[in-house]
Structures are given as structure tokens and as C-alpha cells.
C-alpha positions in Angstrom: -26.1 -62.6 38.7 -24.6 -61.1 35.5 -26.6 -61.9 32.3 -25.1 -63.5 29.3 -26.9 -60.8 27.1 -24.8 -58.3 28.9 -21.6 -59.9 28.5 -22.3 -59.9 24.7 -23.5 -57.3 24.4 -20.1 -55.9 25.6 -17.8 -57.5 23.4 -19.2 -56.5 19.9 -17.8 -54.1 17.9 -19.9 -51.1 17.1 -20.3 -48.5 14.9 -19.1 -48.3 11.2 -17.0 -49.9 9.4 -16.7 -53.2 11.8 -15.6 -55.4 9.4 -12.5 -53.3 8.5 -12.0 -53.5 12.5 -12.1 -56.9 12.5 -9.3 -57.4 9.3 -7.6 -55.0 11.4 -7.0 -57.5 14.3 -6.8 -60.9 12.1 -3.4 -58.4 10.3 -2.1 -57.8 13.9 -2.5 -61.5 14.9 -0.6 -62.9 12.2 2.3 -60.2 12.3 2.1 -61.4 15.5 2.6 -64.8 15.2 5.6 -64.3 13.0 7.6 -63.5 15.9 7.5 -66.8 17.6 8.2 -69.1 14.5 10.0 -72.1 16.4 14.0 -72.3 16.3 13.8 -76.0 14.5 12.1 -73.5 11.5 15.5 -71.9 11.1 18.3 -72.7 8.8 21.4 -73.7 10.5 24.1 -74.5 7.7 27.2 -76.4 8.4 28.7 -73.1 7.2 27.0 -71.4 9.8 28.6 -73.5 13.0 32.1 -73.4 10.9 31.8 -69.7 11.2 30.6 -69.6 14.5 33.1 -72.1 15.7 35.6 -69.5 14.0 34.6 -67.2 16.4 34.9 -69.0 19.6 38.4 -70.1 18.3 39.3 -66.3 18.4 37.6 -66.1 22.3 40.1 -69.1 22.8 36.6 -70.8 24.0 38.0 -74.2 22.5 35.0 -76.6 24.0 32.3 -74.2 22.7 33.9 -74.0 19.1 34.5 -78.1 19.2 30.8 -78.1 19.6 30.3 -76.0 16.7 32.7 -78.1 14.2 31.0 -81.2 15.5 27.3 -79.7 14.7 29.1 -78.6 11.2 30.5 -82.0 10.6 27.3 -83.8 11.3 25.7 -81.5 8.3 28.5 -81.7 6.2 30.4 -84.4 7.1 33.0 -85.0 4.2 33.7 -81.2 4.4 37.8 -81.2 5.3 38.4 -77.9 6.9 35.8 -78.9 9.4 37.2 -81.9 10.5 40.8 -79.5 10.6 39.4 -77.1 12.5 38.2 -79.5 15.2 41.5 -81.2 15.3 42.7 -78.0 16.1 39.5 -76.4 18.8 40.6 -80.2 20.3 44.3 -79.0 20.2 43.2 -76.0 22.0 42.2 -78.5 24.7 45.3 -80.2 24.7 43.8 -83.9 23.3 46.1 -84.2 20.8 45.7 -88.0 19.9 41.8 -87.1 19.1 43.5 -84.1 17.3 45.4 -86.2 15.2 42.1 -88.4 14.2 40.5 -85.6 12.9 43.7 -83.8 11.4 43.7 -87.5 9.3 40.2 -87.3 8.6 40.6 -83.8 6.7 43.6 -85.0 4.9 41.9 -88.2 3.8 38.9 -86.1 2.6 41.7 -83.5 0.8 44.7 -84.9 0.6 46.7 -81.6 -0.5 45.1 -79.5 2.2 48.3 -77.9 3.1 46.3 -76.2 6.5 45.8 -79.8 8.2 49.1 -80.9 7.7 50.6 -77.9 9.1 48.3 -78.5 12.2 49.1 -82.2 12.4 52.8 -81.4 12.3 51.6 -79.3 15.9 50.1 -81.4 17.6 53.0 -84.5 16.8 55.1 -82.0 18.3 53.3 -80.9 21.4 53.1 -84.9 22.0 57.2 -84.8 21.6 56.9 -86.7 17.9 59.3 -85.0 16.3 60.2 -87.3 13.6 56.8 -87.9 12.9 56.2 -83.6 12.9 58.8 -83.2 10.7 57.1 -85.5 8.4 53.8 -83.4 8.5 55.9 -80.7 8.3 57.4 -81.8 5.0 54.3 -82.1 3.4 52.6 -78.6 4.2 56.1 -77.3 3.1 55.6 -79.7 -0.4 52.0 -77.9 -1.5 52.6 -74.3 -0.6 56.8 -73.6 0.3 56.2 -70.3 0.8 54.6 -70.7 3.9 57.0 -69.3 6.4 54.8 -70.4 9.7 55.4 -74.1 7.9 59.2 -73.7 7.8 59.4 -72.6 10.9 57.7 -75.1 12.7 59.9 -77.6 11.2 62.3 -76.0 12.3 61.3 -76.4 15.6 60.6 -80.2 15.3 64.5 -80.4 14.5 65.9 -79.0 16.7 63.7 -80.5 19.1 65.8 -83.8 17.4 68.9 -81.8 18.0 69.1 -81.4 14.0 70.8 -77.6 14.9 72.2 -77.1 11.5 69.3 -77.9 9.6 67.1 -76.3 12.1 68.6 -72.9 11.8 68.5 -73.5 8.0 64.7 -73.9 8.5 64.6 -70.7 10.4 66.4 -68.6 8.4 64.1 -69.7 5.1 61.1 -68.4 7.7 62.6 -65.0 8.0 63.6 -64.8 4.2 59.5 -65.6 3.8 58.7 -63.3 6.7 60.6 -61.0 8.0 58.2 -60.0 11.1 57.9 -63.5 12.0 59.8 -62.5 15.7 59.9 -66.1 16.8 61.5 -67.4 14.4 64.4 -64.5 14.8 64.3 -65.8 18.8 64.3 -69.4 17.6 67.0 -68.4 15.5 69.0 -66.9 18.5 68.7 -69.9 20.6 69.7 -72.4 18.2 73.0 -70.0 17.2 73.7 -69.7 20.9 73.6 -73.7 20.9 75.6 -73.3 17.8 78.4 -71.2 19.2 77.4 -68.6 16.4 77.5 -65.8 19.0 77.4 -63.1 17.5 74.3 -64.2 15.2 72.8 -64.6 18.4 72.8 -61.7 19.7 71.8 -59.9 16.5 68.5 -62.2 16.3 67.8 -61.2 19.9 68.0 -58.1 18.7 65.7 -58.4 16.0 63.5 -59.9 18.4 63.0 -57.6 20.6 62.8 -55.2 17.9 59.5 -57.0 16.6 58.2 -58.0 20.0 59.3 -55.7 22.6 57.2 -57.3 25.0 58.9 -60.7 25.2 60.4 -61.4 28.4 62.5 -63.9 27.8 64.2 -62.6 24.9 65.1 -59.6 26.7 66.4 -61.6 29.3 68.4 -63.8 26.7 69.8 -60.6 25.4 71.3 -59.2 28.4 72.8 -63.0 29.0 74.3 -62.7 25.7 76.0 -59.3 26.3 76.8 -60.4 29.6 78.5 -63.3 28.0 80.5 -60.3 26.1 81.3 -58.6 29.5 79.1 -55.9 27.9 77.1 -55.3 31.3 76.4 -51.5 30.1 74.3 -53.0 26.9 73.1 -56.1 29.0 71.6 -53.7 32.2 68.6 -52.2 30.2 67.7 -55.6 29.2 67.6 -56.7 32.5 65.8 -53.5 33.2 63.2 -54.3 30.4 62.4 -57.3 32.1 61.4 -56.1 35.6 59.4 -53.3 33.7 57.7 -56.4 32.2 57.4 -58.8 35.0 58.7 -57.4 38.5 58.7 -60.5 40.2 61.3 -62.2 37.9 63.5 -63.1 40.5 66.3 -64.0 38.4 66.2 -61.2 36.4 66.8 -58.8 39.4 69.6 -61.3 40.0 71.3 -60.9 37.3 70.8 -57.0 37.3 72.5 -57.3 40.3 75.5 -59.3 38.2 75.4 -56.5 35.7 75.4 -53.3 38.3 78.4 -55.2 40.5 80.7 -55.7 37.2 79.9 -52.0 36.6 81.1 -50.8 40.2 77.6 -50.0 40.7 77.9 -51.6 44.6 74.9 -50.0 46.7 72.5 -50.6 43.7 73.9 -53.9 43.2 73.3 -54.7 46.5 69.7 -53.3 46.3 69.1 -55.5 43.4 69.8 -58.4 44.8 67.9 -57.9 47.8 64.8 -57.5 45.7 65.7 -60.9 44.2 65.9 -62.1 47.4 62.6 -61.1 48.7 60.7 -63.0 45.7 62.8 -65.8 45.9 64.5 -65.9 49.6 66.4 -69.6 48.9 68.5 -68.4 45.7 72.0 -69.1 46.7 73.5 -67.0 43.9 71.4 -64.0 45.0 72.7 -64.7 48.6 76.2 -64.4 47.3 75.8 -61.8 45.0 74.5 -59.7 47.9 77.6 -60.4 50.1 79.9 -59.3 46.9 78.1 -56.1 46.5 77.7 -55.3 50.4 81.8 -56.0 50.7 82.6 -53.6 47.8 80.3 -51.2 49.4 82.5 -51.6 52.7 79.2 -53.0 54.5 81.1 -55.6 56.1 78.9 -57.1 58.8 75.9 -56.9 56.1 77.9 -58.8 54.1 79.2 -62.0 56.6 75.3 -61.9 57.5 74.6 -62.9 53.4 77.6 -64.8 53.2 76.2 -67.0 56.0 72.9 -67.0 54.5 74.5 -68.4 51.2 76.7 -71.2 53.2 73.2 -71.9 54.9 72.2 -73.2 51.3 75.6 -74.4 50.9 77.7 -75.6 52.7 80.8 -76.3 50.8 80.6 -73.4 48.8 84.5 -72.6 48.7 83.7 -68.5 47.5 81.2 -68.2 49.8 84.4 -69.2 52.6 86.7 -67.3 50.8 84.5 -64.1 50.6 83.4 -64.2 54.7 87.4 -64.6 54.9 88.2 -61.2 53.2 85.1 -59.8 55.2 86.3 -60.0 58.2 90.1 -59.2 57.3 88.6 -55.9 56.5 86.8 -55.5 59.6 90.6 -56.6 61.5 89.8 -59.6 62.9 92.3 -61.4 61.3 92.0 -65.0 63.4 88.6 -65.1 62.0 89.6 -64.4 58.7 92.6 -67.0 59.1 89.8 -69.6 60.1 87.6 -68.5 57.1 90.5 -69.0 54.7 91.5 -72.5 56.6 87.7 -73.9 55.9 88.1 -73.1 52.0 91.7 -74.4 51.6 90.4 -77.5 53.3 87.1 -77.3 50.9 89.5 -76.9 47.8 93.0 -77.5 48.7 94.0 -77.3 44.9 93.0 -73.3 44.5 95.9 -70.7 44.6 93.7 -67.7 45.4 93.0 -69.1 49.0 96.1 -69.3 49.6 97.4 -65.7 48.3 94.3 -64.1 50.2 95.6 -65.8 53.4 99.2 -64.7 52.6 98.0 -61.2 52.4 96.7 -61.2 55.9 99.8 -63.0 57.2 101.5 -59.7 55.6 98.7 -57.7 57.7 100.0 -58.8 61.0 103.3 -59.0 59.8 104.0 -62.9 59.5 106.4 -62.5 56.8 107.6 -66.5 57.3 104.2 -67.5 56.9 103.4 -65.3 54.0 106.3 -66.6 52.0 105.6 -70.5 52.9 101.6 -69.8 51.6 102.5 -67.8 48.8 105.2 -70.4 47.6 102.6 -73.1 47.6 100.2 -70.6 45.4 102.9 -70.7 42.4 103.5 -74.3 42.8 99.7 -74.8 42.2 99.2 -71.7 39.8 102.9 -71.2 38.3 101.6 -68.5 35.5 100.6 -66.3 38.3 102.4 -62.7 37.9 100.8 -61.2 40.9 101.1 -64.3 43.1 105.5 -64.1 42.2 105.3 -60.1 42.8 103.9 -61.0 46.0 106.1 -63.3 46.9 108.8 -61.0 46.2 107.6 -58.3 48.3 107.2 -61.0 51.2 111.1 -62.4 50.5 112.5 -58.5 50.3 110.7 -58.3 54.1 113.0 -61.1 55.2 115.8 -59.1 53.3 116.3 -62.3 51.0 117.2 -60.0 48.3 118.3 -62.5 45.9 115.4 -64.3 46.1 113.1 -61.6 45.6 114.9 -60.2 42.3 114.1 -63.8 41.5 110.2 -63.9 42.5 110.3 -60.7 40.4 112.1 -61.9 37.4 109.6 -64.4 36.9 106.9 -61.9 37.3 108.3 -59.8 34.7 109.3 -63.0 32.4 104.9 -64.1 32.7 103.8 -60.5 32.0 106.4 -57.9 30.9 104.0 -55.3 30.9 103.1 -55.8 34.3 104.9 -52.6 36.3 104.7 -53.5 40.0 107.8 -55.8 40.0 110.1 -53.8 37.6 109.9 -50.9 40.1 109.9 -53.5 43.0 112.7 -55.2 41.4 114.6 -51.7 41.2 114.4 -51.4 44.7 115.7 -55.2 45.7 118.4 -54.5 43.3 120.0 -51.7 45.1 119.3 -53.5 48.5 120.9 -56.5 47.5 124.2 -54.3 46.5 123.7 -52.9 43.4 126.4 -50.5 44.3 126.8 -48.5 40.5 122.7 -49.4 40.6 122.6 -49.4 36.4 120.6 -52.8 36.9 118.1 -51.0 39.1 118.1 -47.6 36.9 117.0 -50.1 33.9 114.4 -51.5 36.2 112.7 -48.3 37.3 113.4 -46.4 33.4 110.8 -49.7 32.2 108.5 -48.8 34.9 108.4 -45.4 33.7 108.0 -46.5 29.9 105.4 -48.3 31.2 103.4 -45.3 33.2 105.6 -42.0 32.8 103.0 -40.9 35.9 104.5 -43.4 37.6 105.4 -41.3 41.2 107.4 -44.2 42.8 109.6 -45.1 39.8 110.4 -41.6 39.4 111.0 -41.0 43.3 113.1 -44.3 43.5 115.4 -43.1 40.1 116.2 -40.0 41.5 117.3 -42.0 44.5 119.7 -44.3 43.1 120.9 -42.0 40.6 122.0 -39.5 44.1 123.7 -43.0 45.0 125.4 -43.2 41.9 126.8 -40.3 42.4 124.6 -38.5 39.1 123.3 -35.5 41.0 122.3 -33.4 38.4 120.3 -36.6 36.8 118.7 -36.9 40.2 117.2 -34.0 40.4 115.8 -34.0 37.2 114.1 -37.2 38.2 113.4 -35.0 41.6 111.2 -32.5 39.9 109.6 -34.6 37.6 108.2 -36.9 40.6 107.5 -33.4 42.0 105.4 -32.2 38.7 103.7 -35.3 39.5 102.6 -35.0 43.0 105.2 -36.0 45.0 106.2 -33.9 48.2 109.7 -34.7 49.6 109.5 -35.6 53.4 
């Protein structure tokens, strides 16, 4: 058993100085203390959750910084920029008819609080109320009009109304304010486009890109727009800027495809396309696109596998027929091709191209009759065609109806004088036809030559009816000078 008078006699404080010992521990204690002063003991200000509802703003941690506006509203509740700065943490969170409430609250407590009507004019837009934006708009523009953000997202708000005109007005007072502002130069682009204002366009995709060279879509807008130009050199690093940015932009490598085809770029235009295909295997226009660029590259079964692909999606697509037609004329198997052509005719019968492109097969196997009766029907439907006449001339020369051809070719010249093939052609039918003195046929082949003096043929087929003309010397001056040019005499 342990005694009591042990215990105490353990506990006290010997020696010296005990008292000082004792102040000692009663300092220690209360120091202490301090640290555990309960959290109701400090001062939370409403300026302290505005701040810290700020900050959670920034984090994009919209519920945590409504929280904070609602613990700073309850403190200071006729405070405005609190109640505008929960309208917008409740923006964040996409409740933008409790937005409004409290964007009306702050204007009712400051009226000229140009902050909250910018934000109300927002959120009226992200519910598609664009009149009553504009209106909000309006007002923030009234207090402080140098405001560019405010201009711009009027701007917005009309055109949203499909106010165009004064939309672009709206944008181009944002840039005056701000020049860095890069969406309101993209804003600007799309409304021009809308516009028909081109080339504005294209500069303010410019700018854009120049101020925010990381936004996708405007560097895919800009290699539309110098698509739309039939600038594919400028419009492929465009393209190329947006598969840096996103490489699974399907469309992008589609149109990259588009870009390297119109360049004669075949093999990586067909690449392109494929990698289209792979992120987004139903695209019809990729599927075509692919056949294109697999047909120029002279991968011909490649390319009737894609162009079956594409008429998988559809059907009735008359290119798709006409392109699987040309296919497999290259490949020689002409019945197929015929049938190809037959299906688009029947698809469209009202399109001249089918029926030149079936024509030129017909001329293939030799079908001359046939040739001529296809090619007859494709001036009827397209009269203005020059190539569609020369052809038809060739065809009719076949059948040595020489008249007719130096007709076909006539009308050739008379749609495109500048157009070579059928003044040499129509040399030639001249002097077959009995052009026995063959001046008519020397003027054909001398505007051939004005119009290419390389011309080989023209020069090869002067010298020859200038020997039947009896003009020797002439001849072969016209001799050598196909000769300086290449030509070998048989």
C-alpha cells in the first residue's frame, strides 16, 4: 500500500526559488491556452468570404465560392458586388435564372454598377435572350463605353439576333478599345464571312491566330477561308496547326487531305485521309476523298475498295459512280466501267460529264458511233463545253465526217479561242476534208503555234501541208523547228 505522505511528498517543488518555478508554469499555461482560442472567437468579415470567394472563382470551384458570397451576403447584405459576384459563382454552375435574381439584386442596391449589368447581359445570353442581353448590354456600355469586353458581348447578342451589320460594328469598336481582345478579331471573322466580306475575314483570322495561336478552330477557319481562295499552299499549315493541336480532329485531317489532293500531293493525300478515317470510320467525304487520292496515285483497286465504302454510306452518290467508273477504265475493264457510268447517268441523267467520261471509253475500244451519239447528248445538256465539241470532233474525224468535225471544232474555237487542241485538230480535218491549197489549215495550225510556239504537233503538221502545197523550202523550216523541239522524223 502506497502512503499518501509519499505521493506528496513527491510532487512538491523543492529547493530555492519555488515560487519563481511556480510563475514559471502558470506563464507556460496561459501561452498555452492561447493556442486553442475557439474558431467562433475569430473575425470573419464579409470582406473576408468576398475575397475568399474570389479565390475559389479563379480555381473555377464555383459551389465553394457561392458558399462564400452567401456567408458574405448574410454579413453584409446590401453590399452589391456580393450579390454580383454570386450571380456570377451561380453562372459558373450554369443556374442562370438564380443568376439573374442576384445580378438584379446588385443593380437594385447600385444601380450604375456597370460590373452586374455586364454579367446579366451573360447569363440572358447563355439562356438564348438576346434581346433582353442586348438590353443589359446597353447599359454597361451607357456607364463606362470604353469597356471593350462590354462591346463585344453585345456584339455577340446581335448577331445571335442575326443583327450582322450592327454586330460587326460592335466588334470592331471592341478591337479599337482592345486590340488583343482575339475573340473579338474571330467574332469579327465569322460575322464577315456571313457577311460576304471575304477578305476581312480572312485578315481577322489572321489576327486571331496571331493573338491566340492555340485556337483550334480559328486555325481551322483559316485554312477554310484560303481554301475558299483555292489557296491550299497557305490553307495546308493551318490544317497542320490543327492536328498539332488536337490530333483526333477528324475533319481537320479531312480537309488536309482536300488541301494535299488540290496540290498533286496524291500519296500523302491519301495518307491523310486514312487517318481521318480511322478517327471517324463513317465520314463519307473522307471515304471519297480517299478514292480521289488513291486514283491519282494509280492505286486503282485501293481506290474502288473506298469508293465502295463511300456508296456504302451513300448510295446515290452520282461522283462516287462516276469515280469507280474511271477506276476501273484505267484498270481495262471497260464493261465494268460502262456499267459504273450507266448507274450515274441513271442517278443524274441531266450531268454532261457522265456522259463525256463514257464517251472516252467508247473511244477506248474504238466505238466511234457510240462516242459520237454520247458526246452529242453532252453538248445538248452542256452547250458551252469547249472540250466536250473538241471531243466530238476528234470522234466525227474517226468516222471521216470531216465536215462535221471542222464544225464540232469551230464551235470549240468560237467558246474558247485560246483553247489550242481544236485549231491544230481543225488543221488536220481541213486538209482531210480537201483542203487541196490547205491556206485554211496553214491558218489553223500558225494560231496553234501563236498560241504555244513549243507546240511539236502544229509545227510537225505545218511542215506537212506546206510539202503538200507544194512550199518546200517553207516546209522545212517548219521541219527543223519541230526538230529543235524534239521531234524525230519516223
Amino acid at each position: 500500500m502506497i502512503r499518501s505522505a509519499s505521493f506528496e511528498a513527491s510532487t512538491k517543488i523543492r529547493g530555492h526559488g519555488g515560487m519563481a518555478a511556480n510563475a514559471r508554469i502558470v506563464l507556460v499555461l496561459l501561452i498555452l491556452l492561447s493556442n486553442f482560442i475557439p474558431a467562433s472567437a475569430k473575425e470573419y468579415t464579409a470582406d473576408y468570404w468576398q475575397q475568399k470567394g474570389d479565390e475559389f472563382m479563379v480555381m473555377q470551384s464555383f459551389d465553394i465560392a457561392l458558399d462564400c458570397f452567401n456567408k458574405s451576403i448574410q454579413l453584409e447584405g446590401a453590399n452589391a458586388s456580393a450579390w454580383m459576384k454570386k450571380g456570377q459563382a451561380l453562372s459558373g454552375l450554369e443556374r442562370f435564372a438564380d443568376a439573374l435574381s442576384a445580378y438584379n439584386e446588385s443593380i437594385r442596391l447600385d444601380p450604375k454598377l456597370a460590373e452586374a449589368w455586364y454579367a446579366m447581359g451573360l447569363a440572358y445570353a447563355r439562356m438564348g435572350s438576346y434581346n433582353e442581353s442586348v438590353a443589359a448590354f446597353d447599359e454597361a456600355i451607357a456607364l463606362h463605353p470604353r469597356v471593350a469586353l462590354s462591346w463585344y458581348g453585345r456584339g455577340i447578342a446581335l448577331a445571335s439576333l442575326g443583327e450582322y451589320n450592327e454586330s460587326l460594328r460592335d466588334f470592331n469598336k471592341a478591337i479599337e478599345l482592345d486590340g488583343k481582345l482575339a475573340g473579338a478579331w474571330y467574332s469579327k471573322a465569322l460575322i464577315s464571312a456571313d457577311l460576304g466580306r471575304n477578305n476581312e475575314s480572312l485578315e481577322a483570322l489572321k489576327k486571331t491566330v496571331d493573338l491566340d495561336s492555340e485556337n483550334e478552330d480559328a486555325w481551322f477557319n483559316l485554312g477554310l477561308a484560303f481554301t475558299n481562295k483555292g489557296d491550299y499552299i497557305d490553307a495546308l499549315p493551318s490544317f497542320n496547326n490543327v492536328t498539332d493541336l488536337n490530333p483526333i480532329n477528324a475533319l481537320a485531317w479531312e480537309k488536309k487531305g482536300d488541301a494535299l489532293l488540290a496540290l498533286g500531293r496524291y500519296s500523302e493525300s491519301a495518307e491523310a485521309f486514312e487517318r481521318s478515317l480511322k478517327i471517324e470510320p463513317k465520314s463519307f467525304a473522307a471515304w471519297q476523298g480517299n478514292a480521289l487520292a488513291l486514283r491519282q496515285s494509280r492505286r486503282y483497286s485501293e481506290s474502288i475498295d473506298a469508293y465502295n465504302r463511300s456508296l456504302e454510306l451513300e448510295p446515290s452518290n452520282t461522283a462516287s459512280w462516276n469515280g469507280k467508273a474511271l477506276a476501273y477504265a484505267e484498270l481495262l475493264d471497260y464493261n465494268r466501267s460502262l456499267d459504273m457510268f450507266d448507274r450515274a447517268i441513271e442517278l443524274d441523267p441531266e450531268e454532261a460529264g457522265f456522259y463525256y467520261n463514257k464517251a472516252i471509253v467508247l473511244i477506248d475500244m474504238e466505238n466511234y458511233n457510240g462516242a459520237v451519239d454520247l458526246l452529242r447528248r453532252s453538248v445538248a445538256i452542256h452547250p458551252d463545253c469547249a472540250v466536250c465539241w473538241n471531243r466530238l470532233g476528234l470522234s466525227l474525224a474517226k468516222l471521216e465526217l470531216f465536215s462535221e468535225s471542222i464544225k464540232a471544232y469551230d464551235k470549240a474555237i468560237e467558246i474558247d479561242p485560246n483553247y489550242l487542241e481544236p485549231w491544230n485538230n481543225r488543221g488536220i480535218a481541213l486538209i482531210m476534208a480537201g483542203d487541196e491549197d490547205c491556206l485554211e489549215a496553214l491558218k489553223s495550225f500558225d494560231m496553234a503555234i501563236k498560241l504555244d510556239p513549243k507546240c511539236l504537233p502544229a509545227w510537225v503538221n505545218k511542215s506537212n501541208a506546206l510539202k503538200l502545197a507544194g512550199r518546200g523550202p517553207e516546209a522545212n523550216d517548219a521541219l527543223e523547228m519541230a526538230k529543235k523541239l524534239g521531234y524525230q522524223p519516223p
